[in-house]
C-alpha positions as CSV (number, residue, x, y, z in Angstrom):
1,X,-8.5,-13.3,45.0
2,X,-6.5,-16.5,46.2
3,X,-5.1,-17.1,49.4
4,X,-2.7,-19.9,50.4
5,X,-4.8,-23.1,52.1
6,X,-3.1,-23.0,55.9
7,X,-5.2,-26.7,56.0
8,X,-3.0,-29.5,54.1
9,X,0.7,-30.3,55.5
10,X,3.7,-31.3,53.1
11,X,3.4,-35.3,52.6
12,X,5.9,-37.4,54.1
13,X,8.5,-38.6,52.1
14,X,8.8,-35.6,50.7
15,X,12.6,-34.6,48.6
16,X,13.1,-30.9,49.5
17,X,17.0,-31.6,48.5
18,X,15.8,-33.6,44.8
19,X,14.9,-31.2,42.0
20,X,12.4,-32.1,39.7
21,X,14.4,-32.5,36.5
22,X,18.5,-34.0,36.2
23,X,20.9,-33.3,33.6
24,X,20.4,-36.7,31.8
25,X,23.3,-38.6,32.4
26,X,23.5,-40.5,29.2
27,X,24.1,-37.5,27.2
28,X,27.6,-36.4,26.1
29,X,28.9,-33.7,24.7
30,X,29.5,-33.4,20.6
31,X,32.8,-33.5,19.0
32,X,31.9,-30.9,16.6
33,X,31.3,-29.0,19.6
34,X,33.4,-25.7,19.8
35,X,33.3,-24.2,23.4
36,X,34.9,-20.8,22.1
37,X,32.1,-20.4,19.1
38,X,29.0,-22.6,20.5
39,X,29.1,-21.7,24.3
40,X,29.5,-23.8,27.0
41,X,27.6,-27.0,26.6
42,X,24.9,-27.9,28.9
43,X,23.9,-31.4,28.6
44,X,20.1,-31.8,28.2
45,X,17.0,-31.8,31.2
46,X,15.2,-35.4,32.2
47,X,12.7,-36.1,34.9
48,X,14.6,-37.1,38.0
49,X,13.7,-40.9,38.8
50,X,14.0,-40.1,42.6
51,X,10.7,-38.0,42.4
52,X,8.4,-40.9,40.6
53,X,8.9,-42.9,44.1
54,X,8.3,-40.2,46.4
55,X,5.0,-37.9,46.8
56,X,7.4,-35.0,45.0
57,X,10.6,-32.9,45.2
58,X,11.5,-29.6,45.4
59,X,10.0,-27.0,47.6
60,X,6.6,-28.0,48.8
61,X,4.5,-25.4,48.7
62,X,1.0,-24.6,50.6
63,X,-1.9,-24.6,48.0
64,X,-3.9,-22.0,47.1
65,X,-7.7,-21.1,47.3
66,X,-10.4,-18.7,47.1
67,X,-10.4,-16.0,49.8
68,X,-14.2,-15.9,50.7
69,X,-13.7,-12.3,52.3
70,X,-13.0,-11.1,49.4
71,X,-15.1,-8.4,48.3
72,X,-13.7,-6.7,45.2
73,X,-12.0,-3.4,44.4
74,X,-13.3,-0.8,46.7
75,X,-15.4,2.3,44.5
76,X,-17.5,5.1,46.3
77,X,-21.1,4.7,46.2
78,X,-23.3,7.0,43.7
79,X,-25.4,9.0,44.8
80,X,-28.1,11.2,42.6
81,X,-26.7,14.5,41.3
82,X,-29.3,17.4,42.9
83,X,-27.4,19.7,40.2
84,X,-28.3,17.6,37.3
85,X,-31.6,19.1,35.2
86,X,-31.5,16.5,32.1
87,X,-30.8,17.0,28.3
88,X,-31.4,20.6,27.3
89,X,-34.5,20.9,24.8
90,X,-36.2,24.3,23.3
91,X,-39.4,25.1,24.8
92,X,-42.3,24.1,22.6
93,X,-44.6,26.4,22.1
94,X,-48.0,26.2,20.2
95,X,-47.7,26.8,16.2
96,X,-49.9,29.5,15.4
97,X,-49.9,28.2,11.4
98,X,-51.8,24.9,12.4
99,X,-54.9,24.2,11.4
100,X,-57.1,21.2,10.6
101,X,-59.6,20.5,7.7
102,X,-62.6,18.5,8.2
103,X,-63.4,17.7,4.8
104,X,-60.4,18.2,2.7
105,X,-61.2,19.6,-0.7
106,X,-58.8,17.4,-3.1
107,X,-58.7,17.3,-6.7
108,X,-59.8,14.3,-8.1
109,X,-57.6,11.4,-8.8
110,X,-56.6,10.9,-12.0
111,X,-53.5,8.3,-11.9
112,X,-51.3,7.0,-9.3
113,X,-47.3,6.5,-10.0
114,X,-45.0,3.8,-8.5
115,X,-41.5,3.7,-7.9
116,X,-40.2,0.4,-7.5
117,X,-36.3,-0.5,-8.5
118,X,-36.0,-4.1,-9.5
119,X,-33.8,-6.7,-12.0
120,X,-36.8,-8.7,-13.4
121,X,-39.5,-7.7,-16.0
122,X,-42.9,-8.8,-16.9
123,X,-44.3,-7.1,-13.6
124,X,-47.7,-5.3,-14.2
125,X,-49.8,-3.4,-11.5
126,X,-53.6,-3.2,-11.8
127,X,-56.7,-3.3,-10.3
128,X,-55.6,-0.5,-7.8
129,X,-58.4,0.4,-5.1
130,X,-58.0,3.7,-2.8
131,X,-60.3,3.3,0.3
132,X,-61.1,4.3,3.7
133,X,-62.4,1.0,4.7
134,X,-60.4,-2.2,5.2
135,X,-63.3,-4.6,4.7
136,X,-64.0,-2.9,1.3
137,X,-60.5,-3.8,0.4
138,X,-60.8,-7.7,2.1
139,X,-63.9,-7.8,-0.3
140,X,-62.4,-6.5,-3.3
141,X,-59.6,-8.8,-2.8
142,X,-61.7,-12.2,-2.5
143,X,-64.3,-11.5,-5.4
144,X,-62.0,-9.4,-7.8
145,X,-57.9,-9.9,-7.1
146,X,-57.9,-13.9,-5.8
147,X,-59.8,-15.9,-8.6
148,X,-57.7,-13.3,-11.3
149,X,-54.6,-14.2,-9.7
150,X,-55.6,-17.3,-9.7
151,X,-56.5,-18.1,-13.1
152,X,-53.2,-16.1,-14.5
153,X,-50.9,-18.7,-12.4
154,X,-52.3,-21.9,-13.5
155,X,-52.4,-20.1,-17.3
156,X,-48.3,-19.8,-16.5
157,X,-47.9,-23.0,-15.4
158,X,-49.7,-24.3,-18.6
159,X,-47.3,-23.0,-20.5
160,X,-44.4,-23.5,-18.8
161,X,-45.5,-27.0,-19.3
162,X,-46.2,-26.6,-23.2
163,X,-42.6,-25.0,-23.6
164,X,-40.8,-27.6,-21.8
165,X,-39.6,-26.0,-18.9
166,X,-39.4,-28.6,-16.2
167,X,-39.9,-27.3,-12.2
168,X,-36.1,-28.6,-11.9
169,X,-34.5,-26.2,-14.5
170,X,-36.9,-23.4,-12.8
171,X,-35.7,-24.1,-9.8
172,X,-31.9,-24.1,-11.1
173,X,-32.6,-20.8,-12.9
174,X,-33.9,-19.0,-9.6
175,X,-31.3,-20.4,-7.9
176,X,-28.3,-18.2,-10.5
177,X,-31.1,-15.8,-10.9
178,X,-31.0,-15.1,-6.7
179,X,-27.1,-15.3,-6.6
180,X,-26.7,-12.7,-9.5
181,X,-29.0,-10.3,-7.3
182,X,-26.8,-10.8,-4.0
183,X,-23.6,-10.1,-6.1
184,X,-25.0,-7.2,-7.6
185,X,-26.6,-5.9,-4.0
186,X,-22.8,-6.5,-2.9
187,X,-21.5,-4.6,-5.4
188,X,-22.9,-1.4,-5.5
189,X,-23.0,-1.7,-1.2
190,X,-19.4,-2.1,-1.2
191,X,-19.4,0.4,-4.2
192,X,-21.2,3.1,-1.9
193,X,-18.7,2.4,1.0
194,X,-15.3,1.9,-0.9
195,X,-15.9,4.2,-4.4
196,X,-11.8,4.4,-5.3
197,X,-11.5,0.6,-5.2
198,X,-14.7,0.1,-6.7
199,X,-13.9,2.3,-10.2
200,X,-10.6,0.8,-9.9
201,X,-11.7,-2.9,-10.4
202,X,-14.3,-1.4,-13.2
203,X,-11.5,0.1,-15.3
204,X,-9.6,-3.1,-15.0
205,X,-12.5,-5.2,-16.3
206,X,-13.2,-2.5,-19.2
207,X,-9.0,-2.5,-19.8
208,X,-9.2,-6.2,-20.2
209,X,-12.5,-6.1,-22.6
210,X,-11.1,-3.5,-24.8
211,X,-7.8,-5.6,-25.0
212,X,-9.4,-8.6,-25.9
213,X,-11.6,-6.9,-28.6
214,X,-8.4,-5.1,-30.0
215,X,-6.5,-8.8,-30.5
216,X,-9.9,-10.5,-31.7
217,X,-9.9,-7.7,-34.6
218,X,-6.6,-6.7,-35.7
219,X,-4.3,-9.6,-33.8
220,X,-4.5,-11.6,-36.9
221,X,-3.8,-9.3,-39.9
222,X,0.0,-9.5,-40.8
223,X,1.4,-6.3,-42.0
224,X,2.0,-5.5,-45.3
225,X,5.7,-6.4,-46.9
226,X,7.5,-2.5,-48.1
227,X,8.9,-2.8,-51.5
228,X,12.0,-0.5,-51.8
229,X,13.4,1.3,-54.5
230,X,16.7,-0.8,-54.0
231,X,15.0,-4.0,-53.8
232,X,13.3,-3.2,-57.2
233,X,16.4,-2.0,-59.1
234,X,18.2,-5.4,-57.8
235,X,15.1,-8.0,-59.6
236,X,15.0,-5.8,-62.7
237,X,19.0,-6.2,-62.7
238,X,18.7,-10.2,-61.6
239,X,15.9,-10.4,-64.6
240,X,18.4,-8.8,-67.1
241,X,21.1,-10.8,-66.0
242,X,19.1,-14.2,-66.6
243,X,17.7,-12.8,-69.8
244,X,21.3,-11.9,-71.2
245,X,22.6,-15.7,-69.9
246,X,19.5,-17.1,-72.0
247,X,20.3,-15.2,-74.8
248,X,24.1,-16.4,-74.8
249,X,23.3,-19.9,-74.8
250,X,20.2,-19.1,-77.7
251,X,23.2,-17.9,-79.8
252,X,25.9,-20.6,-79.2
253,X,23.1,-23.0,-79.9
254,X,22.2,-21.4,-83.1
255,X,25.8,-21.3,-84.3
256,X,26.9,-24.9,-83.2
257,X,23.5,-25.4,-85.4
258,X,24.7,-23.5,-88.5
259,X,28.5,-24.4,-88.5
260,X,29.0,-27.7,-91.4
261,X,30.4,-31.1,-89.9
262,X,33.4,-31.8,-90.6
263,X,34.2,-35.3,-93.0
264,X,36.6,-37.7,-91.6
265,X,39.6,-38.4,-93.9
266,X,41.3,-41.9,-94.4
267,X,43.9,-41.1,-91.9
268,X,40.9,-40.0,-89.3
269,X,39.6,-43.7,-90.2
């Protein structure tokens, strides 16, 4: 909270009668300028040139500062409730089923399954130990798992050597590998949380496939041309036409062939 400062008087020289800003007197009004559509003009504000001189101008106000009696918004104090008694719970009571076996009498064991849900194959489980003693397991693991594991990742590396795979296309293949994973983690998250959008977007994508296979097999094939009835009787009639005009000129032929010349007489000479 913020009181005013009863400590600092107003400056001398100070213009209580000089606002701070001045219409600025080089501005005029437009020509284009239509009181009855625009309004009345007002020309625009400038800093008045009497205040840059003087401490200030305008009314000179006190200044502000913290009020160190201030305390904050008044609350009642809290006390403890006498009536409270806590969350309500049923009474436990002692289980008269329970019991507890010493030595318990399972079957023996004759294979173990494992659940795991991944994206990459070529991962094997062996050498699988159940025991009731963690430095049988340390022991195991040093003389049995260690040098095995060991052997099998320099027999890897070998022949990722022998085939050519260099540790920089490894690396760039992990690399799309991880990113595929996080897209597909995304996926089916956002799948669980938003199911309507997510089948939408999957029709889409199979809508598109589909299309692309349809054009791909029968986009290319042209259909096949109809013959009519009427386009058949109008070639057979074309064919006779051109077969009659043949014959015509044959004939004329043969008679200009067949008909004498004629001998000039005198007179013709």
């Amino acid at each position: 909270m913020e009181i005013e400062d009863a400590g600092p008087e107003k400056p001398e020289g100070w213009l209580d009668d000089e606002p701070e800003e001045i219409d600025d007197p080089e501005a005029s009004k437009p020509e284009a300028w239509d009181d009855e559509e625009d309004g009345a003009w007002e020309p625009p504000m400038v800093d008045n040139s009497k205040c840059e001189a003087a401490p200030g101008c305008g009314e000179w106000k006190k200044p502000m500062k913290q009020n160190s009696a201030y305390k904050g918004k008044w609350h009642a104090s809290l006390i403890d409730n006498l009536n409270y008694k806590g969350i309500w719970k049923p009474q436990q009571i002692d289980n008269p089923d329970y019991f507890e076996l010493e030595k318990p009498d399972f079957e023996p064991v004759a294979a173990i399954g494992i659940e795991i849900w991944t994206m990459q194959d070529g991962i094997l489980f062996d050498n699988i130990l159940i025991a009731a003693d963690e430095k049988v397991t340390e022991s195991y693991r040093e003389t049995t798992w260690k040098p095995k594991f060991e052997t099998e990742k320099e027999k890897q590396k070998s022949e990722d050597e022998a085939a050519g795979i260099s540790d920089g296309l490894a690396g760039f293949q992990k690399k799309v590998f991880d990113l595929l994973y996080k897209v597909a983690d995304d996926v089916f998250e956002k799948g669980e949380k938003q199911p309507y959008i997510t089948i939408g977007v999957l029709v889409s994508v199979a809508v598109v496939v589909l299309s692309i296979i349809y054009k791909i097999l029968f986009g290319g094939k042209k259909p096949a041309k109809v013959v009519t009835e009427e386009s058949k009787s109008t070639s057979n009639s074309s064919d006779t036409t051109d077969q009659g005009t043949s014959g015509a000129k044959e004939e004329e032929t043969d008679d200009a062939a067949t008909t004498p010349r004629r001998r000039n007489t005198r007179r013709e000479n």
